[in-house]
C-alpha positions in Angstrom: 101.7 121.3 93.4 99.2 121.4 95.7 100.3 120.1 99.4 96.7 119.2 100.1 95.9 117.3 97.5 99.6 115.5 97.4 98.9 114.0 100.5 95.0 113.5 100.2 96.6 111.3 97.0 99.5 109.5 98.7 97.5 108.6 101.3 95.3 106.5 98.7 97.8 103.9 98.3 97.6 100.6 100.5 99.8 99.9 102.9 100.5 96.9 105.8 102.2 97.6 109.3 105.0 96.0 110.2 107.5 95.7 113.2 110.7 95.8 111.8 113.4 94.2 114.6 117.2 94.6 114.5 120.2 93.5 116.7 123.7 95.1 116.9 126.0 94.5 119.7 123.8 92.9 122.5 121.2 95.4 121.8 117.6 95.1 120.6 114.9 97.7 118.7 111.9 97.3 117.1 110.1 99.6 115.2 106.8 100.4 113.5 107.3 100.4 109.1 104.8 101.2 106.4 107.1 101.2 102.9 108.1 97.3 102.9 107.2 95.4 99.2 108.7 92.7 98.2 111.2 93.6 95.1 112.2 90.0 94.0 111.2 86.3 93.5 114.8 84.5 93.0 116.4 85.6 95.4 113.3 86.7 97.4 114.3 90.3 98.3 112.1 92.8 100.1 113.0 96.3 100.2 112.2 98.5 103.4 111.9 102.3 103.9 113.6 103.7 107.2 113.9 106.9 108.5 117.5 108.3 108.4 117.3 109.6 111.7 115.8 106.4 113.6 118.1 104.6 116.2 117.3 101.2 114.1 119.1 102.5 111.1 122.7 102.5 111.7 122.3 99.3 113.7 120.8 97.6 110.4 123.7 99.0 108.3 126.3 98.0 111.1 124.6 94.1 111.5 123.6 93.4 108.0 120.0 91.4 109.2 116.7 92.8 110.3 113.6 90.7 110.8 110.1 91.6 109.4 107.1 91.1 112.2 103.7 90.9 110.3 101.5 93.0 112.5 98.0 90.8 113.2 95.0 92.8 112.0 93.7 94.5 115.3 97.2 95.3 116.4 96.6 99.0 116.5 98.0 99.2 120.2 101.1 97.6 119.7 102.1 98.9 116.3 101.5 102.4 118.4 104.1 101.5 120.8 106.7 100.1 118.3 106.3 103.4 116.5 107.8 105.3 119.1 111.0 106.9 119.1 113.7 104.0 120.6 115.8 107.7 121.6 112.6 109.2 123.6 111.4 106.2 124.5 114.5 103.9 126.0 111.7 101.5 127.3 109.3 100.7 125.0 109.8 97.2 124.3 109.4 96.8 128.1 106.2 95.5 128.3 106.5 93.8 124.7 106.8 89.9 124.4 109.2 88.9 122.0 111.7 85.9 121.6 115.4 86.4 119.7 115.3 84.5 116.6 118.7 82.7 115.5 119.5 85.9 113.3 119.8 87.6 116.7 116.4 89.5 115.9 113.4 89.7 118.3 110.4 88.2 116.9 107.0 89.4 118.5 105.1 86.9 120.4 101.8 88.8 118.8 103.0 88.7 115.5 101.2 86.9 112.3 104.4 85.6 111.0 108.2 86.6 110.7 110.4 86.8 108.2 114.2 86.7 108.7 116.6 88.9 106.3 120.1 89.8 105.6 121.0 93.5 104.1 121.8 92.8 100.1 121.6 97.1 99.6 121.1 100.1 101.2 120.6 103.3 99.1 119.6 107.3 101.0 116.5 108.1 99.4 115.8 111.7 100.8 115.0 111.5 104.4 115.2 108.0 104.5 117.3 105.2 103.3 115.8 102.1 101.4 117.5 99.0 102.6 116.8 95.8 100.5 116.8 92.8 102.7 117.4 88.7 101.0 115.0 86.8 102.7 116.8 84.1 104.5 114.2 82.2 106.7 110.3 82.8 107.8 107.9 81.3 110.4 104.4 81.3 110.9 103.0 81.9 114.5 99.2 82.3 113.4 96.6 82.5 111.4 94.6 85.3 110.3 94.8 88.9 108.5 97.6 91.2 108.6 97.4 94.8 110.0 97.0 97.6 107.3 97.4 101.3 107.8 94.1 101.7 106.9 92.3 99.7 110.1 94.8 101.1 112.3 93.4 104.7 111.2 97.4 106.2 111.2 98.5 108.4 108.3 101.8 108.9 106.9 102.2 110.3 104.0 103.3 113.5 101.4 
């Protein structure tokens, strides 16, 4: 297969921005997801890709609840920041508004809406694991169009 043209190829497919957030013992991330779909009506699950080696990970696993932040569309800078490493970059949520939601989860104060979820499965899929989240409440803070990967010009594929 041809590496160049596998990624020119993945890289067709559509994709929003999210900030996933997660709690586990008094501590906080959130990060920056691409692979989220929603994989069920009744119950309304939504499945989530996430790196194996992220710090957000095992704290998922350990909690059982994550919450989805839709990214507003021109929220380039702040899905930048979220997309840092949480290990290289202790800080990062610093300057970040955010309140904690009743799951324990921060939502962003810039976010479109928020959708709260407990773990249902959790299956390694090469180097990351796809955890499938039951959606278990939502909010709206906004109006307007979500982020996609395609305004925010980043490129993560193959």
């Amino acid at each position: 297969m041809d590496a160049n043209a596998k990624k020119q190829v993945l890289r067709t497919f559509t994709y929003g921005l999210y900030a996933i957030s997660c709690a586990n013992e008094g501590e906080v991330n959130i990060f920056t997801a691409n692979w989220l779909t929603q994989v069920s009506f009744d119950p309304p699950l939504i499945a989530v890709s996430i790196e194996n080696t992220s710090k957000s990970l095992p704290m998922i696993l350990r909690s059982r609840i994550f919450t989805i932040n839709v990214l507003r569309a021109g929220g380039r800078e702040l899905a930048g920041k979220l997309g840092k490493s949480a290990m290289q970059h202790p800080d990062k949520l610093a300057s970040i508004g955010f309140d904690i939601g009743a799951n324990g989860c921060p939502i962003l104060h810039e976010a479109l809406a928020w959708v709260a979820c407990e773990v249902r499965h959790a299956t390694e899929t090469g180097d990351s694991t796809l955890v499938v989240g039951e959606v278990v409440d939502v909010g709206i803070l906004g109006e307007g169009q979500s982020l996609t990967m395609s305004e925010a010009g980043f490129k993560h594929a193959g």
